[in-house]
N, C-alpha and C positions, 0 to 999 in steps of 0.2 A: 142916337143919344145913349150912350154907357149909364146901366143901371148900379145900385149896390143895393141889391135885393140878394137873400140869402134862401140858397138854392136844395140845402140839403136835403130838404121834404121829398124833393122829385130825385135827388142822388140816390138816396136810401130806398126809393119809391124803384130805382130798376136796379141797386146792387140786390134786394130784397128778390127780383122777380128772376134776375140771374141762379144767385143762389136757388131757388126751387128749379130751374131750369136745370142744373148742376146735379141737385139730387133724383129730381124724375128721371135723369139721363143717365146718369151715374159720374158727372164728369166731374171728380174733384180738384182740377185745375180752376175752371168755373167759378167752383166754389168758393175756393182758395182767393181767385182773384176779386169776388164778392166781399170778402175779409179784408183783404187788403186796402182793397178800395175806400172802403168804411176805415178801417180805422187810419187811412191818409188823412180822411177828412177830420175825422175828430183832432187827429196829431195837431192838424191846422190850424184848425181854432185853439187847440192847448198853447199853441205856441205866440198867440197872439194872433196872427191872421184871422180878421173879420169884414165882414160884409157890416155897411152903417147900420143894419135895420136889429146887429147882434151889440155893439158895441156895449151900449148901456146894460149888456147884462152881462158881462165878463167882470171877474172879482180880481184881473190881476190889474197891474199897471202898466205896462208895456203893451198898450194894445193897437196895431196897425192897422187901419179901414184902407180897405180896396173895393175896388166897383168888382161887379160879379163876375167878370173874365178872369182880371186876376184873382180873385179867391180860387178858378175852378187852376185855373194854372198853377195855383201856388200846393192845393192839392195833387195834380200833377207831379209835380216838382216831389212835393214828400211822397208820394208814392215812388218814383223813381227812385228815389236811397234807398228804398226796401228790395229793390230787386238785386 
């Protein structure tokens, strides 16, 4: 059964552990892709893509609900125009 639970807590929960990974190691690709990662996600939600459990608290009007595969896809998706 497909949920639309929003998932960022545990995104942010290993792009966070990446990045110290990145800096104990020295590997600022790592790091880099820690950043990125994160702000795909944010991009996502700016741009309207939400998970049901965000909806009600977005201030614009155009706002798309996807069960949580596609939110992580659609994160996907804007991370790849950045590369």
């Amino acid at each position: 059964q497909k949920t639309s639970t929003n998932p960022m807590a545990t995104l942010f929960a290993w792009t966070g552990a990446l990045r110290k990974r990145g800096e104990l190691d020295g590997l600022t690709d790592l790091m880099d892709f820690a950043d990125a990662i994160e702000k795909a996600s944010l991009d996502t939600i700016e741009s309207g893509i939400v998970t049901g459990d965000l909806k009600n608290l977005m201030e614009i009007d155009n706002v798309r609900v996807v069960d949580t595969d596609d939110f992580l896809k659609a994160i996907v998706e804007q991370y790849q125009r950045t590369l």
